[in-house]
C-alpha positions, 0 to 999 in steps of 0.5 A: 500500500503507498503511504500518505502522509498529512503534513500540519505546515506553518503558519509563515510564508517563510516557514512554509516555502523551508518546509519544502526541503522536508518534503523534498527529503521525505520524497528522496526516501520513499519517492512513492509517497503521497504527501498532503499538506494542511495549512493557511488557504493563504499558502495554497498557491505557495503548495501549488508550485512544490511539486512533491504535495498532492493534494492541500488542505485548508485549515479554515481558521486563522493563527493564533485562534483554538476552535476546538469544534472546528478542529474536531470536524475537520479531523474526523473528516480526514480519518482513515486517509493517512498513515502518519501525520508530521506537525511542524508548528510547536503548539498544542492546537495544532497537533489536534487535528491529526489527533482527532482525524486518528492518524496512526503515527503523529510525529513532531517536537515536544513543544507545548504539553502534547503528550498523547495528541502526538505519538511520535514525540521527539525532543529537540537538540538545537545543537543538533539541528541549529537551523529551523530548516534542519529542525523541520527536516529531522521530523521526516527521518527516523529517531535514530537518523542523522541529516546530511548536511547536503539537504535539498532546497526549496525550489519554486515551479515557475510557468513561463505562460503565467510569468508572461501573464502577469507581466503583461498585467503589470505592464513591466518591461524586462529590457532593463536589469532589475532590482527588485527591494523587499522592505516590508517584514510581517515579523515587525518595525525592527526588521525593516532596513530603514526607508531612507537605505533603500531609496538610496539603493534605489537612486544608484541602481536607476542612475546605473540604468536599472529600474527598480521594483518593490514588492510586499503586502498591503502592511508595507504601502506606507514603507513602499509609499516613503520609498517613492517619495525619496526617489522622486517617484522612479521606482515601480510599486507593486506593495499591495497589488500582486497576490502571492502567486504573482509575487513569485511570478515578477520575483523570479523576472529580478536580476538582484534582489535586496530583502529583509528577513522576511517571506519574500527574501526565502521567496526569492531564495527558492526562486534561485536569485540573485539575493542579497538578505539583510538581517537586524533583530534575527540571524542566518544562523537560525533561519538563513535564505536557503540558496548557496548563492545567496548573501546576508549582511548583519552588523554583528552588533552586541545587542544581536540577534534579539528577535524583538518585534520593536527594537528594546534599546530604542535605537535600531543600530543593527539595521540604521548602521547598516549602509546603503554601500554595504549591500551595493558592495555584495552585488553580483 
C-alpha cells in the first residue's frame, strides 16, 4: 500500500516555502509517497508550485485562534486517509487535528504539553539541528537518523505562460536589469532596513540604468509609499497589488534582489536569485535564505540577534548602521 502522509505546515510564508526541503527529503526516501499538506488557504498557491504535495488542505481558521469544534470536524473528516501525520508548528492546537482525524503515527517536537495528541514525540537538540530548516527536516527521518548536511532546497515551479501573464498585467518591461527591494517584514518595525537605505539603493541602481521594483503586502504601502517619495517617484510599486502567486511570478523576472528577513527574501531564495538578505533583530544562523548563492549582511552588533518585534534599546543600530554601500558592495 503507498503511504500518505498529512503534513500540519506553518503558519509563515517563510516557514512554509523551508518546509519544502522536508518534503523534498521525505520524497528522496520513499519517492512513492503521497504527501498532503494542511495549512493557511493563504499558502495554497505557495503548495501549488512544490511539486512533491498532492493534494492541500485548508485549515479554515486563522493563527493564533483554538476552535476546538472546528478542529474536531475537520479531523474526523480526514480519518482513515493517512498513515502518519508530521506537525511542524510547536503548539498544542495544532497537533489536534491529526489527533482527532486518528492518524496512526503523529510525529513532531515536544513543544507545548502534547503528550498523547502526538505519538511520535521527539525532543529537540538545537545543537543538533541549529537551523529551523534542519529542525523541520529531522521530523521526516527516523529517531535514530542523522541529516546530511547536503539537504535539498526549496525550489519554486515557475510557468513561463503565467510569468508572461502577469507581466503583461503589470505592464513591466524586462529590457532593463532589475532590482527588485523587499522592505516590508510581517515579523515587525525592527526588521525593516530603514526607508531612507533603500531609496538610496534605489537612486544608484536607476542612475546605473536599472529600474527598480518593490514588492510586499498591503502592511508595507506606507514603507513602499516613503520609498517613492525619496526617489522622486522612479521606482515601480507593486506593495499591495500582486497576490502571492504573482509575487513569485515578477520575483523570479529580478536580476538582484535586496530583502529583509522576511517571506519574500526565502521567496526569492527558492526562486534561485540573485539575493542579497539583510538581517537586524534575527540571524542566518537560525533561519538563513536557503540558496548557496545567496548573501546576508548583519552588523554583528552586541545587542544581536534579539528577535524583538520593536527594537528594546530604542535605537535600531543593527539595521540604521547598516549602509546603503554595504549591500551595493555584495552585488553580483
Amino acid at each position: 500500500m503507498t503511504k500518505k502522509i498529512l503534513i500540519v505546515g506553518p503558519a509563515w510564508v517563510g516557514d512554509m516555502i523551508m518546509s519544502q526541503c522536508l518534503f523534498k527529503l521525505i520524497k528522496q526516501t520513499d519517492p512513492d509517497v503521497i504527501i498532503d499538506v494542511l495549512a493557511p488557504a493563504w499558502s495554497m498557491p505557495l503548495l501549488a508550485r512544490m511539486p512533491e504535495v498532492a493534494e492541500s488542505w485548508v485549515m479554515p481558521l486563522s493563527h493564533g485562534k483554538l476552535g476546538l469544534g472546528e478542529r474536531r470536524r475537520l479531523g474526523k473528516s480526514l480519518r482513515d486517509r493517512y498513515q502518519q501525520a508530521i506537525v511542524l508548528p510547536n503548539s498544542f492546537k495544532s497537533a489536534l487535528v491529526p489527533w482527532w482525524a486518528d492518524i496512526p503515527v503523529r510525529t513532531g517536537w515536544r513543544g507545548e504539553m502534547r503528550y498523547g495528541v502526538l505519538n511520535d514525540m521527539r525532543i529537540l537538540d538545537k545543537k543538533r539541528y541549529p537551523l529551523m530548516v534542519e529542525q523541520f527536516m529531522a521530523l521526516g527521518l527516523s529517531v535514530n537518523e542523522s541529516l546530511t548536511k547536503d539537504y535539498p532546497l526549496p525550489e519554486l515551479m515557475v510557468s513561463p505562460a503565467n510569468r508572461e501573464r502577469v507581466r503583461v498585467k503589470y505592464q513591466l518591461s524586462i529590457d532593463l536589469p532589475i532590482l527588485a527591494i523587499c522592505p516590508g517584514a510581517e515579523f515587525g518595525p525592527a526588521k525593516r532596513w530603514p526607508e531612507e537605505h533603500y531609496a538610496h539603493l534605489a537612486r544608484e541602481k536607476l542612475q546605473s540604468g536599472w529600474q527598480v521594483w518593490i514588492l510586499g503586502s498591503p502592511k508595507d504601502q506606507p514603507v513602499a509609499q516613503k520609498i517613492m517619495q525619496l526617489t522622486q517617484q522612479k521606482c515601480i510599486n507593486l506593495t499591495g497589488q500582486t497576490q502571492l502567486e504573482e509575487a513569485v511570478d515578477l520575483l523570479s523576472l529580478a536580476s538582484v534582489v535586496v530583502s529583509n528577513d522576511s517571506g519574500l527574501m526565502h521567496m526569492a531564495a527558492a526562486l534561485h536569485k540573485p539575493l542579497i538578505a539583510v538581517y537586524g533583530p534575527t540571524t542566518p544562523a537560525f533561519t538563513p535564505p536557503l540558496h548557496k548563492q545567496a548573501k546576508t549582511v548583519s552588523l554583528a552588533l552586541e545587542c544581536q540577534p534579539c528577535f524583538e518585534r520593536v527594537c528594546p534599546l530604542k535605537h535600531q543600530r543593527c539595521l540604521r548602521e547598516l549602509s546603503p554601500e554595504q549591500i551595493m558592495a555584495e552585488f553580483p
